[in-house]
MARLO-502731 format. One record per atom (N, C-alpha, C): chain; residue in one letter; z, y, x. Coordinates in Angstrom, 2 decimals, padded with zeros to 5 digits. Atoms other than C-alpha are relative to their C-alpha. Example, Ala and Ser with C-alpha at 12.3 -4.5 7.8 and 13.67 -1.06 7.14 Angstrom:
2
MARGU/chaine/residu/pz/py/px
MARGU/A/a/000.00/-001.19/000.89
MARGU/A/a/007.80/-004.50/012.30
MARGU/A/a/000.00/001.20/000.90
MARGU/A/s/-000.06/-001.19/-000.82
MARGU/A/s/007.14/-001.06/013.67
MARGU/A/s/000.73/001.09/-000.77
END
This chain:
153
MARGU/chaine/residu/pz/py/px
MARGU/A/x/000.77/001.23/000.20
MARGU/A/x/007.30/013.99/011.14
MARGU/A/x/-001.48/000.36/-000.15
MARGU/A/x/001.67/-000.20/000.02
MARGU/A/x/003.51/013.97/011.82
MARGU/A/x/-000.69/-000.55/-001.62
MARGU/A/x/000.62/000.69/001.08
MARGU/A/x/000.73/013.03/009.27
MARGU/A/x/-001.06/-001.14/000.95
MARGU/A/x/000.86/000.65/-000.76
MARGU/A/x/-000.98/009.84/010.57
MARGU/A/x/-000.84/-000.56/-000.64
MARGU/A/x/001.01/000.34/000.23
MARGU/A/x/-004.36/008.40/010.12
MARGU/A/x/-000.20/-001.80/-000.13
MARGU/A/x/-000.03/001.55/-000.20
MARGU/A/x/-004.33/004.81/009.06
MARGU/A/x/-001.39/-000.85/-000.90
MARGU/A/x/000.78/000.66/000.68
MARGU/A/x/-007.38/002.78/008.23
MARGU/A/x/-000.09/-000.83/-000.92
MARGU/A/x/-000.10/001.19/001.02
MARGU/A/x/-008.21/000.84/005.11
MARGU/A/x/-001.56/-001.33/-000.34
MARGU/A/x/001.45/000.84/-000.12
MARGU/A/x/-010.82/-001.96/004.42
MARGU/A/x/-000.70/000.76/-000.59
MARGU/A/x/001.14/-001.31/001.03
MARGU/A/x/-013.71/-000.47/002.38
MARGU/A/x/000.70/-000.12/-001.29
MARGU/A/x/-000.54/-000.37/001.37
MARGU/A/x/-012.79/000.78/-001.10
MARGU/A/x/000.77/-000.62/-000.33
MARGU/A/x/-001.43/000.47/-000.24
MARGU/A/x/-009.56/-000.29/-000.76
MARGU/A/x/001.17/001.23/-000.20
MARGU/A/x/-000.79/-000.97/-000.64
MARGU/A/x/-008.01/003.43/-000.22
MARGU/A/x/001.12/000.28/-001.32
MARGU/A/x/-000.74/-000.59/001.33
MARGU/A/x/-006.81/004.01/-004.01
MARGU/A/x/001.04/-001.08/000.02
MARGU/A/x/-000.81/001.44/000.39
MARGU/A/x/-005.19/000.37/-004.01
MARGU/A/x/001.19/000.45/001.43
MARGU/A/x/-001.12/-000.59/-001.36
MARGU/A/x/-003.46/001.44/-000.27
MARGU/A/x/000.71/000.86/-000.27
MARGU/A/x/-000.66/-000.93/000.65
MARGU/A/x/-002.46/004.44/-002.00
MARGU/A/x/001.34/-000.32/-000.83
MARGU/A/x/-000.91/000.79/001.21
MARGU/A/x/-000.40/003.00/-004.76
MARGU/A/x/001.13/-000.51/000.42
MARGU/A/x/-000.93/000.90/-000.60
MARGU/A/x/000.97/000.15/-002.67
MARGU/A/x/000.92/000.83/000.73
MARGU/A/x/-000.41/-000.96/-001.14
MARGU/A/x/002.08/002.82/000.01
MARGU/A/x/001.31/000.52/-000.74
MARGU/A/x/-001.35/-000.89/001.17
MARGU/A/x/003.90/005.04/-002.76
MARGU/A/x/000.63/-000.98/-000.39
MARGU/A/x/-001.04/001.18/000.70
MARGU/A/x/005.81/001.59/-004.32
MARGU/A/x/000.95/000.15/001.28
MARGU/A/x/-000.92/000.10/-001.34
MARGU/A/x/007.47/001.25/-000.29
MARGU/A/x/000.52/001.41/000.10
MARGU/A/x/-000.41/-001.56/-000.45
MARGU/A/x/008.08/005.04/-000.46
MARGU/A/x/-000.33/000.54/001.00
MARGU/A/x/000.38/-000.68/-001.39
MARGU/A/x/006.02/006.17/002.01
MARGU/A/x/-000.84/000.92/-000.76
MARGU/A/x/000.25/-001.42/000.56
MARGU/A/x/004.67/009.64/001.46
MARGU/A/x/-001.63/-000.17/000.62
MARGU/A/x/001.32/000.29/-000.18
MARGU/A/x/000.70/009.29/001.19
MARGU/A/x/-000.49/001.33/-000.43
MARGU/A/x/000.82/-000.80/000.62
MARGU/A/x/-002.28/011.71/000.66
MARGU/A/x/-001.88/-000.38/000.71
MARGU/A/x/001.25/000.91/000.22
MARGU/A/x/-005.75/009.85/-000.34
MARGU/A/x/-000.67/001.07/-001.02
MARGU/A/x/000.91/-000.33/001.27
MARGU/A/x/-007.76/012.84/-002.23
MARGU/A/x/-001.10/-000.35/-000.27
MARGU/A/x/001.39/000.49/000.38
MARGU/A/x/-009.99/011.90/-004.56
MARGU/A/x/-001.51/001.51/-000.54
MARGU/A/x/000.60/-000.63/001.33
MARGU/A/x/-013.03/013.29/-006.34
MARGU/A/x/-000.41/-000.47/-000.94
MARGU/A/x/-000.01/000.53/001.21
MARGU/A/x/-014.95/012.64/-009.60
MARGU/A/x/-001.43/000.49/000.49
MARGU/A/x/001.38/-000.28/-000.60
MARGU/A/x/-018.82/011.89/-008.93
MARGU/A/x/-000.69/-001.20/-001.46
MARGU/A/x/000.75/000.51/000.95
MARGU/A/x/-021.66/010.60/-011.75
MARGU/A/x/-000.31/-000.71/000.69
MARGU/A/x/000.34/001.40/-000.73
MARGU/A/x/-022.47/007.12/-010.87
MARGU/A/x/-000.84/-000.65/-001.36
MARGU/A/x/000.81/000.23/000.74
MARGU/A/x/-025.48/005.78/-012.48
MARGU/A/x/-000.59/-001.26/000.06
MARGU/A/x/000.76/001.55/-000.35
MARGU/A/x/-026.53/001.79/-013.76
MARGU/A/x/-000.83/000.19/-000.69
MARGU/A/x/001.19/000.72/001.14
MARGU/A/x/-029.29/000.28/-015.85
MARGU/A/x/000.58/000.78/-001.24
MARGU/A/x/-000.08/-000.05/001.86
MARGU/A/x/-027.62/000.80/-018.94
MARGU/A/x/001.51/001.39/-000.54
MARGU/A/x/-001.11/-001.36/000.62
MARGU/A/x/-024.80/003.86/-018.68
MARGU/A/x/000.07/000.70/001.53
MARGU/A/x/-000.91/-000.75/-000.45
MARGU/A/x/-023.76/006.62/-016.91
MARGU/A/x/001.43/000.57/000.11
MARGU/A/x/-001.66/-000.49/-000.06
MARGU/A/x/-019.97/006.89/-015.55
MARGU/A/x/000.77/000.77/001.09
MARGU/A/x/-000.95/-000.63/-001.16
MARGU/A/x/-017.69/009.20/-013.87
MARGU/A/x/001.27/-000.71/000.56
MARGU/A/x/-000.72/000.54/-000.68
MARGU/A/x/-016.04/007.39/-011.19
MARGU/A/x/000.92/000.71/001.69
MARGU/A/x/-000.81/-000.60/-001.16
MARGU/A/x/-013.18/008.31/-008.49
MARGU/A/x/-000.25/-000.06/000.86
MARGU/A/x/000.69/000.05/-001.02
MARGU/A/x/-014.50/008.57/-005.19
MARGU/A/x/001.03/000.02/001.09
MARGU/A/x/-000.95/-000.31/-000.65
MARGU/A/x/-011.90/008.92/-002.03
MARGU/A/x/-000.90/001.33/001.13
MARGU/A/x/000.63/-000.68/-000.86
MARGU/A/x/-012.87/012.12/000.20
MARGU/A/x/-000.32/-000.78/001.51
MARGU/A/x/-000.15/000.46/-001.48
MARGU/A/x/-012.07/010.67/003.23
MARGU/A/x/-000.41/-001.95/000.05
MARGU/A/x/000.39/001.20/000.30
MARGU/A/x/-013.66/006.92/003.08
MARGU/A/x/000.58/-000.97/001.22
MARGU/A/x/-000.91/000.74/-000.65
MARGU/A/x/-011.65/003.83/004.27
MARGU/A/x/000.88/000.70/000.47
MARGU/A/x/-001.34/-001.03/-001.03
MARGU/A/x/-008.69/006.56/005.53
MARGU/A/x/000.85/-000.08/-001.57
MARGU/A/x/-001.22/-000.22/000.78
MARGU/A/x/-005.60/007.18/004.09
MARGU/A/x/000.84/000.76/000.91
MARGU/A/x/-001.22/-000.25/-000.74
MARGU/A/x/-002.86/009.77/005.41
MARGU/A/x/001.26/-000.52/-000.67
MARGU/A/x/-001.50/000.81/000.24
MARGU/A/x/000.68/008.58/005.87
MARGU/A/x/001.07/000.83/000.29
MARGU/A/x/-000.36/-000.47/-000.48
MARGU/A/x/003.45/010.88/006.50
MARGU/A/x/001.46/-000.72/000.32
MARGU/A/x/-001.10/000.57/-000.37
MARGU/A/x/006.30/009.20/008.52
MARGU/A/x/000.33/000.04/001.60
MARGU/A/x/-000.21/-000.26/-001.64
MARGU/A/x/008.06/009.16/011.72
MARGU/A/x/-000.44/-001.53/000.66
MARGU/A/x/000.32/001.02/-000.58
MARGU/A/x/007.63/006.91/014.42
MARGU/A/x/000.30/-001.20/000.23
MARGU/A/x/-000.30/001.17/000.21
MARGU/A/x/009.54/004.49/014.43
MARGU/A/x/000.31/-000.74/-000.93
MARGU/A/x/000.95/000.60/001.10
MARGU/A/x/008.34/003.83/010.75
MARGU/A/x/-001.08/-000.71/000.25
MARGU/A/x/001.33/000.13/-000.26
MARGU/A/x/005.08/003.04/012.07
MARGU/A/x/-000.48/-001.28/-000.77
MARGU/A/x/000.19/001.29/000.43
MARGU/A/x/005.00/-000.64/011.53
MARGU/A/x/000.23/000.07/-001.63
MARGU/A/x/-000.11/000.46/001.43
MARGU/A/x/006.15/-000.53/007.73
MARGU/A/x/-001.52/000.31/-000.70
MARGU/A/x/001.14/000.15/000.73
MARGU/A/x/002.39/000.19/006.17
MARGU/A/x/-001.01/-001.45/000.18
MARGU/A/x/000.81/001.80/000.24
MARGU/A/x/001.21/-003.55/007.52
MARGU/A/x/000.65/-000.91/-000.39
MARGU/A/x/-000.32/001.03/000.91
MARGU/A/x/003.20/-005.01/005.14
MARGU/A/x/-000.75/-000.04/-001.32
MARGU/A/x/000.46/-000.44/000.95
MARGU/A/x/000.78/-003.46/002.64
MARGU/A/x/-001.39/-000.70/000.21
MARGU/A/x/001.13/000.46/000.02
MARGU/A/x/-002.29/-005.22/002.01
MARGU/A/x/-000.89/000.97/-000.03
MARGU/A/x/000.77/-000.92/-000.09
MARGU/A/x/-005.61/-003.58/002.41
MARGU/A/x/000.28/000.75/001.49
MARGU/A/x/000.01/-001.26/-001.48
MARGU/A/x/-004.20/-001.41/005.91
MARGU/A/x/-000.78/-001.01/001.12
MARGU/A/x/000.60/000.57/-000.88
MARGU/A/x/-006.24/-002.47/008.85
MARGU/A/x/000.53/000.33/000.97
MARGU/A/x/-001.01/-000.58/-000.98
MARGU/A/x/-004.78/-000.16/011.35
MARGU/A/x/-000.03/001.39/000.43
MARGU/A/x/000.28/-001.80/000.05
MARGU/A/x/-004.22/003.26/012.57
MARGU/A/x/-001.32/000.24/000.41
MARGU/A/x/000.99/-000.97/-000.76
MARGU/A/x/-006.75/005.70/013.77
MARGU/A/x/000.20/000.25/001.23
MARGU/A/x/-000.09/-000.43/-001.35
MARGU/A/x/-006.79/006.27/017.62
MARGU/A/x/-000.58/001.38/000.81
MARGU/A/x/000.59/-001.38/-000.42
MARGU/A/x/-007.22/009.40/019.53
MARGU/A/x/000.11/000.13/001.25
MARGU/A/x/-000.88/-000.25/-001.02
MARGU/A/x/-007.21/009.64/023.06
MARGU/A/x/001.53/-001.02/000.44
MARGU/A/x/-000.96/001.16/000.11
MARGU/A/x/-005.44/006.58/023.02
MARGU/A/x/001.52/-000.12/-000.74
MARGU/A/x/-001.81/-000.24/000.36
MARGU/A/x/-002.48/008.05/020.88
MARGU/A/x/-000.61/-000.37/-001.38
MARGU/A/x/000.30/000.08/001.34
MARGU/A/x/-002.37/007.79/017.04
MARGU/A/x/-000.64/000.86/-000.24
MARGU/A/x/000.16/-001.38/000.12
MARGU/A/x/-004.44/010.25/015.79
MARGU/A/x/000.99/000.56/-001.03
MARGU/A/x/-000.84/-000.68/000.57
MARGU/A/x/-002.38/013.02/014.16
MARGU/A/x/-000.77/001.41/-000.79
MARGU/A/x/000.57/-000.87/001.05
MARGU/A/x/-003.44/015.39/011.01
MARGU/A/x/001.07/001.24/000.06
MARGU/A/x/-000.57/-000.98/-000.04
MARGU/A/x/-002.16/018.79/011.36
MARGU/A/x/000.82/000.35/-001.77
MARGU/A/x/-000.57/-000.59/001.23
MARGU/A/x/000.06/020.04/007.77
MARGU/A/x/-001.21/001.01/-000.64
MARGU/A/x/000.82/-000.92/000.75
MARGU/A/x/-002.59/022.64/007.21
MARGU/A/x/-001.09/-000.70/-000.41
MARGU/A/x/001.51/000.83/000.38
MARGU/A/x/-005.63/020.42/007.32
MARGU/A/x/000.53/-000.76/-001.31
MARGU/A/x/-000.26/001.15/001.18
MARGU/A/x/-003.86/017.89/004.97
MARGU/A/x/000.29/000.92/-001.46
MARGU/A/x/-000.11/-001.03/001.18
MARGU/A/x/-002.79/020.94/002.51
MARGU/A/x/-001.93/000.13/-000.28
MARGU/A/x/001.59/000.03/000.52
MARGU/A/x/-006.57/021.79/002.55
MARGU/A/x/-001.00/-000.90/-000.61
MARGU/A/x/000.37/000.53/000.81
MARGU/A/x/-007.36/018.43/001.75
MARGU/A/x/000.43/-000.17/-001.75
MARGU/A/x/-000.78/-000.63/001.44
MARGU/A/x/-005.16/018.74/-001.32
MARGU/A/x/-000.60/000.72/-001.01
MARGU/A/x/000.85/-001.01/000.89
MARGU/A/x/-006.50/021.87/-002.35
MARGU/A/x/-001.62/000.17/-000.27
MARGU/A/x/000.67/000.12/000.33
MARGU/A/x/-009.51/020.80/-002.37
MARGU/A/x/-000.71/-001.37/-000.72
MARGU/A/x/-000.01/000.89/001.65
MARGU/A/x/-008.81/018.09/-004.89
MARGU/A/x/000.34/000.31/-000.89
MARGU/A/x/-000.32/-000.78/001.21
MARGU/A/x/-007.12/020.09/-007.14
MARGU/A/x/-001.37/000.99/-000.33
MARGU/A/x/001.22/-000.73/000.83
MARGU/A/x/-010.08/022.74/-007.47
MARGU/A/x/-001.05/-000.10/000.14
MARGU/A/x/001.50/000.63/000.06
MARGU/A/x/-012.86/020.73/-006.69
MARGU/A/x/-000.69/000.45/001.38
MARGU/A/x/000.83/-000.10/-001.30
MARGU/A/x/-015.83/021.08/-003.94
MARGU/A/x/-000.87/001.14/000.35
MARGU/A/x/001.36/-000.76/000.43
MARGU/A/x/-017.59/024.06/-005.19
MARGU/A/x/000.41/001.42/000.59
MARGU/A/x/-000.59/-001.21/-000.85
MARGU/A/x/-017.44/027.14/-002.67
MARGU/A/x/-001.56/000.97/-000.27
MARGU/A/x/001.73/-000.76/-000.04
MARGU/A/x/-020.22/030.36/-003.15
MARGU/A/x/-000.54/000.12/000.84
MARGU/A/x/000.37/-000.29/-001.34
MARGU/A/x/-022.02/030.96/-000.25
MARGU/A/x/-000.52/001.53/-000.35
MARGU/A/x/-000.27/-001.46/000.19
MARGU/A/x/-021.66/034.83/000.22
MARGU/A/x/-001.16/000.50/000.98
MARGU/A/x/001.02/-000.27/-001.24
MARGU/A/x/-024.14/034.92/002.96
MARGU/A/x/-001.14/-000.88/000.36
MARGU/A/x/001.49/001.52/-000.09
MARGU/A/x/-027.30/032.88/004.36
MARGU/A/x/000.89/-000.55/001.49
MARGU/A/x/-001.22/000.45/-000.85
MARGU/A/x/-025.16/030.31/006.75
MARGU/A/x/-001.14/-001.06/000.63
MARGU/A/x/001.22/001.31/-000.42
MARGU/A/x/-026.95/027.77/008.78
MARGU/A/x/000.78/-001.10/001.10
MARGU/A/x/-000.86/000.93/-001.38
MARGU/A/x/-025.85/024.95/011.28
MARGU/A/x/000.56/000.58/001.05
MARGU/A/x/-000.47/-000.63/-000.88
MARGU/A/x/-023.27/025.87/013.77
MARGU/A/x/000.66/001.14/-000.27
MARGU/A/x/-000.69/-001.28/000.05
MARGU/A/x/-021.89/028.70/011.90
MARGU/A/x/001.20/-000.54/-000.47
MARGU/A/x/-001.71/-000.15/000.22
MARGU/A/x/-017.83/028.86/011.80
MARGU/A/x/-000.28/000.90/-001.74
MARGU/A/x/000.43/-000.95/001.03
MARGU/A/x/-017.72/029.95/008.08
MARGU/A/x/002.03/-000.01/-000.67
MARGU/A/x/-001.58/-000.25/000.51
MARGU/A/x/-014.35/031.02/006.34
MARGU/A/x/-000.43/-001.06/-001.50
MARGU/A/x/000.06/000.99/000.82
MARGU/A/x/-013.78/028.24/003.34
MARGU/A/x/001.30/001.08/-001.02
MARGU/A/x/-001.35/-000.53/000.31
MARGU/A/x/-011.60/030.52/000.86
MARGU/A/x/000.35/-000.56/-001.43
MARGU/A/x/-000.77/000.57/001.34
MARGU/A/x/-009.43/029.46/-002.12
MARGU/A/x/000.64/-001.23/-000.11
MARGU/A/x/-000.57/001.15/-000.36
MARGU/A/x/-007.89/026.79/-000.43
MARGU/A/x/001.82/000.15/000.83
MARGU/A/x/-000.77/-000.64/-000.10
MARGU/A/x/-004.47/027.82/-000.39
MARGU/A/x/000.26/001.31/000.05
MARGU/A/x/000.09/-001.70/-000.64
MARGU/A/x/-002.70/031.20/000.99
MARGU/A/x/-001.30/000.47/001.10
MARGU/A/x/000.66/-000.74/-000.80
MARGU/A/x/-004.80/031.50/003.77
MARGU/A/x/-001.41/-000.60/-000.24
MARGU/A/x/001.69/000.33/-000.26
MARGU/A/x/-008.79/031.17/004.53
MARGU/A/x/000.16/-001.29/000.86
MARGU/A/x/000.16/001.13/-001.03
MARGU/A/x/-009.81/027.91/006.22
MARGU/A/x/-001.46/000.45/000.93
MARGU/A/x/001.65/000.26/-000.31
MARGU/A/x/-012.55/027.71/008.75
MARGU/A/x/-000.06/-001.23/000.27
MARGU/A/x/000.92/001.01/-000.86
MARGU/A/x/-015.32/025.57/009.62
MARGU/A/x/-001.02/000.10/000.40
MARGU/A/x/001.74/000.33/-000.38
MARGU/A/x/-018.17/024.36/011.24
MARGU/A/x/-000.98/-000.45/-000.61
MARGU/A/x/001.07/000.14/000.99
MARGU/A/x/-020.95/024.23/009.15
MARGU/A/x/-001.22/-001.51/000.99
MARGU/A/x/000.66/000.84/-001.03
MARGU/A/x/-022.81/020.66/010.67
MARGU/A/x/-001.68/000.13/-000.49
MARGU/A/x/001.29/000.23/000.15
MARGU/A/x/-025.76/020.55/008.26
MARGU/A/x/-000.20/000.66/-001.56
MARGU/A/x/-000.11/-000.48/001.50
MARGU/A/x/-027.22/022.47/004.76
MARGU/A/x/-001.29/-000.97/-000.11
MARGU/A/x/000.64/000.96/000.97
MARGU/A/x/-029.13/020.42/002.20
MARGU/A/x/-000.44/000.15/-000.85
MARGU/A/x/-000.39/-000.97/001.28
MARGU/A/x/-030.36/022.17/-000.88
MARGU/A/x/001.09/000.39/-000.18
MARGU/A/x/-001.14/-000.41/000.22
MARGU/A/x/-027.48/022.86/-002.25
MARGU/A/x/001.41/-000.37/000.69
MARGU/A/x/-000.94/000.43/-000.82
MARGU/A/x/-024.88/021.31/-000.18
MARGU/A/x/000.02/000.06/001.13
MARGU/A/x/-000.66/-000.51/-001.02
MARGU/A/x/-022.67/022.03/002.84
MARGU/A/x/000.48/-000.83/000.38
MARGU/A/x/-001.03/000.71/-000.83
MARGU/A/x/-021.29/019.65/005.28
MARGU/A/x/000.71/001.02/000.94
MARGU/A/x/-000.90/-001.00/-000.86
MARGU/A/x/-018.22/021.14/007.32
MARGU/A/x/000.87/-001.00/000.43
MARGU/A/x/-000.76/001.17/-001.07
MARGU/A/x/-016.52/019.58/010.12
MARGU/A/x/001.38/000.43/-000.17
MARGU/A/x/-001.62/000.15/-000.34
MARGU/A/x/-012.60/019.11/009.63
MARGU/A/x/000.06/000.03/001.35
MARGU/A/x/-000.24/-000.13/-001.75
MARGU/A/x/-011.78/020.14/013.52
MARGU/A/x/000.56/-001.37/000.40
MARGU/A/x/-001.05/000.54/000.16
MARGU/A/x/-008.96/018.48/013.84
MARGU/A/x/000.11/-001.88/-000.26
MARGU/A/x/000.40/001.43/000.63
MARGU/A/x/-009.93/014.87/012.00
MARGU/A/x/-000.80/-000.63/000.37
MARGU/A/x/001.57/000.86/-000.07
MARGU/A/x/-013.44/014.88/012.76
MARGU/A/x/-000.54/-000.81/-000.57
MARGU/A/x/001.26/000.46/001.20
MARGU/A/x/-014.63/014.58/009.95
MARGU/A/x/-000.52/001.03/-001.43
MARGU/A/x/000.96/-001.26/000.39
MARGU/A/x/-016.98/016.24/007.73
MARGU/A/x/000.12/-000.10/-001.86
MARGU/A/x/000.29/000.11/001.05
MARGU/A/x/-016.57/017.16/004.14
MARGU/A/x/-001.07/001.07/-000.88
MARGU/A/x/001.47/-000.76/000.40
MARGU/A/x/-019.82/017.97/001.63
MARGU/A/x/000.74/001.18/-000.86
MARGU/A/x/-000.14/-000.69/000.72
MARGU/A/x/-019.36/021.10/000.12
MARGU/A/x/-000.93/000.46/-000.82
MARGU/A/x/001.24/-000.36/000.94
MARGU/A/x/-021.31/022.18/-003.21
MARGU/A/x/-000.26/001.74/-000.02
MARGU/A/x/000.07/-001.48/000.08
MARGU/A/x/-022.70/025.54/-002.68
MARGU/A/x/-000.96/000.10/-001.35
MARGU/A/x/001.04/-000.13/001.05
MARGU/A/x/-024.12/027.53/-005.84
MARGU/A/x/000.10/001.35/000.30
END
């Protein structure tokens, strides 16, 4: 059974989440934890990595059961197929909700460099490094196409 890519309205993904798991469908929506700042307080609020997305893991001729769930809009398309999330990529997203965003940079790295991502499971991940920022790293998920910030220190 693949992992598929199903869209949600905007900040909707935690509520899709939830609903998803009540029907028993096997979800993965990581979050993080980011300082969000008003007038009158500072609070740490849940963020979703992947914005409006949600993975789903089910076979195919499941497909239809997540638009009984409010909030889903519809899959992701690829090449006119569903798009499809490889097991390793989706572990990597995982593991990089469990130990957070914060990778060293061992070297001077710059746009375009393939860089090894390690401590994200057994093995090393790579990526494509799209853009550095002071301190932060965007890196292209191959596979997804899409880019998550990494905090370099």
């Amino acid at each position: 059974m693949p992992w598929y890519v199903v869209v949600t309205r905007p900040r909707a993904e935690i509520k899709v989440k939830d609903r998803l798991k009540v029907i028993g469908v096997s979800v993965c929506c990581p979050t993080r934890v980011e300082k969000r700042q008003w007038s009158d307080r500072v609070k740490k609020v849940e963020v979703p990595l992947l914005p409006s997305m949600v993975l789903v893991f089910l076979q195919a001729k499941d497909r239809e059961l997540i638009f009984s769930v409010p909030g889903v809009v519809r899959y992701l398309f690829y090449l006119g197929k569903p798009a499809v999330v490889p097991k390793k990529e989706v572990d990597l997203l995982n593991d990089i909700e469990k130990k957070g965003t914060n990778i060293i940079a061992v070297k001077a790295i710059k746009a375009g460099d393939i860089i090894d991502v390690p401590g994200f499971g057994a093995t090393t991940q790579k990526g494509k490094v799209r853009h550095i920022s002071g301190n932060k790293c965007w890196v292209v998920l191959e596979r997804l196409g899409f880019i998550v910030t990494l905090q370099l220190e």
